[in-house]
N, C-alpha and C positions, 0 to 999 in steps of 0.2 A: 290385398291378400284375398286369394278366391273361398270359398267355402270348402268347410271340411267334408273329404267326401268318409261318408256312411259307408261301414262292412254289412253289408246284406248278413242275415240269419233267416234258416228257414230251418221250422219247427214243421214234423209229418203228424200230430196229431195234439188234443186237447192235452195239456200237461196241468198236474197239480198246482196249486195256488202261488206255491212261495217258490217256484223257479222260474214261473209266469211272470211275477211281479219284478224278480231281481231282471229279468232279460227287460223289461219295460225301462225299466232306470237305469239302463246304459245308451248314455245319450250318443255313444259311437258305434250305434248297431243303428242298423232299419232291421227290422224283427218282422217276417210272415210267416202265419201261422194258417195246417192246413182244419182249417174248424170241425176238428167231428169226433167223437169218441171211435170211429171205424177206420179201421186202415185206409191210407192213401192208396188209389188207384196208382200202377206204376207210371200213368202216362202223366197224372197231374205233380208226381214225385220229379218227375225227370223236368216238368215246366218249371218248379219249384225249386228246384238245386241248381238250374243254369244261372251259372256267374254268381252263383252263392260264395262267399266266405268259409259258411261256417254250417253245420249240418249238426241238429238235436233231433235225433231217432228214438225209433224202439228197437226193442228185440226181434218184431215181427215186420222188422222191414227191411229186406235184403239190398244191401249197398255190392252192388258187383259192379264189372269191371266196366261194362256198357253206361250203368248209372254212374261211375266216378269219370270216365271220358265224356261224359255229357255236362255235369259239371263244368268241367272247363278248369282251368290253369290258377283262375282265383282261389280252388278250395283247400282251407290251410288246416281244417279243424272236422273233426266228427267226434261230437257228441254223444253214447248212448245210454240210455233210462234203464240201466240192467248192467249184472257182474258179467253175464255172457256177451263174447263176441265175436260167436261162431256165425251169427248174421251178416257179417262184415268180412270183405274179400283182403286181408290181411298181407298177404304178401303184396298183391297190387296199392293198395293205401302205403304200403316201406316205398316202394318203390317210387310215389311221388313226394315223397316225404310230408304225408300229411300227418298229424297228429291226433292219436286217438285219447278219449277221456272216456271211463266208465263208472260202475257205480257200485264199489263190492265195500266190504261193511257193514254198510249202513241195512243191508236188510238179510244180515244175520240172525238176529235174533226171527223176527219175524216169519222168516222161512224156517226156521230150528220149529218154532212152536205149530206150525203148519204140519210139519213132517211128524212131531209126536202125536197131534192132535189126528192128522188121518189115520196111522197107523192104531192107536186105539181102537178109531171107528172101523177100523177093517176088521180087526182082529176080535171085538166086542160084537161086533155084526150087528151093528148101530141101525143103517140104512131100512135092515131087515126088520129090525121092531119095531123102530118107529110107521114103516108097512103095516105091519100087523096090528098095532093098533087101527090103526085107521080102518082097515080093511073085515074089520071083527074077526080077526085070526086069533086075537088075545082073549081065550073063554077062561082057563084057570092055571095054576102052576103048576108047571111041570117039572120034575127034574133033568131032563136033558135039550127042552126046547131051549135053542137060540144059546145054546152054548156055544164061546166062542176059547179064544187060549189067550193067558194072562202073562203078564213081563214077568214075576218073579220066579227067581231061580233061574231064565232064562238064560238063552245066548242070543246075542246082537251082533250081528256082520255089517258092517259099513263098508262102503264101494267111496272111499273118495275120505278123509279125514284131514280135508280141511276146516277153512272156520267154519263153514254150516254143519260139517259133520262133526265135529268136536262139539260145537254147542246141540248140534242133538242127542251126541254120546251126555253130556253136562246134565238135561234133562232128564235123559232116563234114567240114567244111573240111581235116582232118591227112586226109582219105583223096584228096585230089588235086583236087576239084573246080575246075574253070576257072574258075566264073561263079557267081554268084548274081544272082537275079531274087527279087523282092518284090512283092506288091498289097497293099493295103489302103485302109483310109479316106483316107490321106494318107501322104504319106515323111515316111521318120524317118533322114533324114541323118545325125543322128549314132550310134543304135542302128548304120544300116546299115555305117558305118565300118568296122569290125572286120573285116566280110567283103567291103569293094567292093562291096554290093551295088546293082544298078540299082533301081530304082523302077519299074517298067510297069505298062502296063496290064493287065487279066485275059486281054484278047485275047492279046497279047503273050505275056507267060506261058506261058498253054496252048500256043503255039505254038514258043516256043524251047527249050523245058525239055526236058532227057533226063527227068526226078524231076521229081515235083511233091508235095509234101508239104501239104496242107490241116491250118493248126493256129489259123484264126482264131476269133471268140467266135459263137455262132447268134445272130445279131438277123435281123429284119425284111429289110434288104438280103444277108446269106450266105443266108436257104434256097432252098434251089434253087439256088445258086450255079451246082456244078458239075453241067450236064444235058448234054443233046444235043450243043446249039451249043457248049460248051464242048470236049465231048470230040474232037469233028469237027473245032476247029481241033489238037489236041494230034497229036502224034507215032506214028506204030504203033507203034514200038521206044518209048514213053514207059510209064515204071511210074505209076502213081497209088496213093498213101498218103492214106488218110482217121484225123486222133487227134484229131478238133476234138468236132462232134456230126454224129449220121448225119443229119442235116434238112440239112444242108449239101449234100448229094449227092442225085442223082435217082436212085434205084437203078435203075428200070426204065432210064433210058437208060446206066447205066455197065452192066448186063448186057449189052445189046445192044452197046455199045463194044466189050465183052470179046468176046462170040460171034463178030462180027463180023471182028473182027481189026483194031477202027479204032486198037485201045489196046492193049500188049502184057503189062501186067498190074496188076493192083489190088491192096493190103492195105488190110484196114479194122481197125480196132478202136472202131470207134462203129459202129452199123446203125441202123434206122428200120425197124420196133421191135427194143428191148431185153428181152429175147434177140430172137434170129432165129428165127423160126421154123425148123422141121430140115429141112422142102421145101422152103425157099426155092431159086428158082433159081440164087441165085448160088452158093449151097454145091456145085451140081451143078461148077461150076468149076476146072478145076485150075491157071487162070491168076488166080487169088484168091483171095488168105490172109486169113481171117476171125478173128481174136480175140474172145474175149467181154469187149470194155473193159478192161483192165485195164493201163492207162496209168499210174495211181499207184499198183500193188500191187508196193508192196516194204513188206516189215514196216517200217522203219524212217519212211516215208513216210505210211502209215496211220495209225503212231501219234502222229506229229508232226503229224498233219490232225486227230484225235480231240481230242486236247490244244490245239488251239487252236482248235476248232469250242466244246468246252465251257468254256474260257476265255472268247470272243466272249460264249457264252452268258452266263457268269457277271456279267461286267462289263457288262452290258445291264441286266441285272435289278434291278441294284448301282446304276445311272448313271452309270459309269465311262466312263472311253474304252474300248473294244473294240480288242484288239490286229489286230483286221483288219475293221473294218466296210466295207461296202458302201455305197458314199453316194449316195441315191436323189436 
């Protein structure tokens, strides 16, 4: 009897500990890994996935149609470290019937407390004092310096009231809010329950909201959602929070919102492109808080995503069920 042949896996980056370790103890994998916290180059991706099995991505690393015919006829399985996968050329992956695994869940909560957590700092003008201390801007109190607008009695518009937007409607809610507002595909009457939330339109929305929280998925009808028109109908006193994908947002017209004074401040933690470049103009902003993504960066959240990004993988390869497939 000849030897068992090994399903090749190829990982495009350093992965957390405990999806690391379960892909090590599967004695029916050869497991390579491209070593670096930095995105793979596309040329050493493509050396990397020929005659692979099995493919453990990110979100920042585009699988199209060139990188899935370079692959080759072995590839049964894609892996990715993330709920999103707009990364992923979807209808060509049906079309070879390969199997997607992703990673939604597990970094709910963590992105929920992300999005309250910016949105405060936007809306408190967090960024800006802590400047001012530093800068000797802080000589004595004032009544109106570094005033910023507060959640009670407010109104909150959510773009997207899935689980991250339900857990961040869940969150704010103890902080006083009056109202919740929702858009999406369709009402979810009974998701909305919890918090009375109305169902409106996007017009709507942008127009009654103190907060607007954007946490829906990028397809085809979100990009570009929020542009121009959108911002024009929204509030001067209204903050806007982006934790969904920056395609969602027109930046050129939320700068001009912000310069303007049509909107009274923005946080983002997605942009268009990933990083931002360091001239960007919106960075010139001091009424816009920019994070670099990091909506499920809590140890505990990573590792739970790693561990079941290489699970997915495993049980793909296997012809198991996948503890969280993606169903094309």
């Amino acid at each position: 009897m000849g030897p068992v042949r090994l399903m090749k896996v190829f990982i495009t980056r350093r992965i957390p500990a405990e999806g690391r370790a379960a892909l090590a103890r599967a004695s029916d994998c050869e497991v390579e890994q491209w070593d670096s916290d930095e995105p793979i180059p596309y040329k050493d991706l493509e050396r990397g996935l020929t005659g692979a099995h099995g493919l453990l991505c990110l979100l920042s690393d585009s699988v199209d149609k060139k990188l899935l015919d370079t692959a080759g006829a072995n590839l049964k399985v894609i892996s990715t470290l993330s709920v999103g996968v707009d990364h992923l050329a979807l209808d060509e992956i049906k079309k070879r019937g390969i199997r997607v695994g992703y990673t939604p869940d597990v970094l709910t909560d963590a992105t929920a407390e992300l999005a309250v957590s910016l949105l405060l700092t936007t809306c408190r003008r967090l960024p800006e004092a802590i400047e001012e201390v530093k800068n000797g801007g802080w000589t004595s109190w004032k009544p109106l310096w570094l005033c910023g607008y507060g959640l009670k009695e407010s109104t909150v518009g959510i773009i997207g009231l899935g689980r991250i937007g339900q857990a961040i409607a869940r969150r704010l809610k103890p902080f006083g809010v009056q109202r919740f507002l929702y858009t999406g595909r369709q009402p979810k009457p009974k998701e909305a329950a919890e918090f009375q939330a109305e169902f409106v339109t996007t017009s709507q929305l942008a127009a009654e909201s103190d907060f607007i929280i954007v946490a829906c998925s990028l397809t085809p009808a979100t990009k570009g959602l929020c542009n121009r028109a959108f911002f024009q109908q929204m509030k001067k006193t209204a903050v806007f929070v982006n934790i969904s994908r920056g395609e969602v947002v027109n930046q050129d017209d939320l700068y001009q919102a912000l310069t303007s004074s049509q909107i009274a401040a923005a946080g983002l933690d997605v942009t268009t492109p990933e990083p931002l470049p360091t001239n960007h103009p919106l960075l010139t902003l001091k009424n816009c808080v920019i994070l670099p993504h990091i909506g499920s960066a809590t140890y505990g959240t990573r590792n739970t995503m790693s561990l079941l990004a290489a699970n997915n993988l495993l049980a793909g390869l296997r012809g198991e069920p996948m503890p969280s497939e993606f169903k094309l």
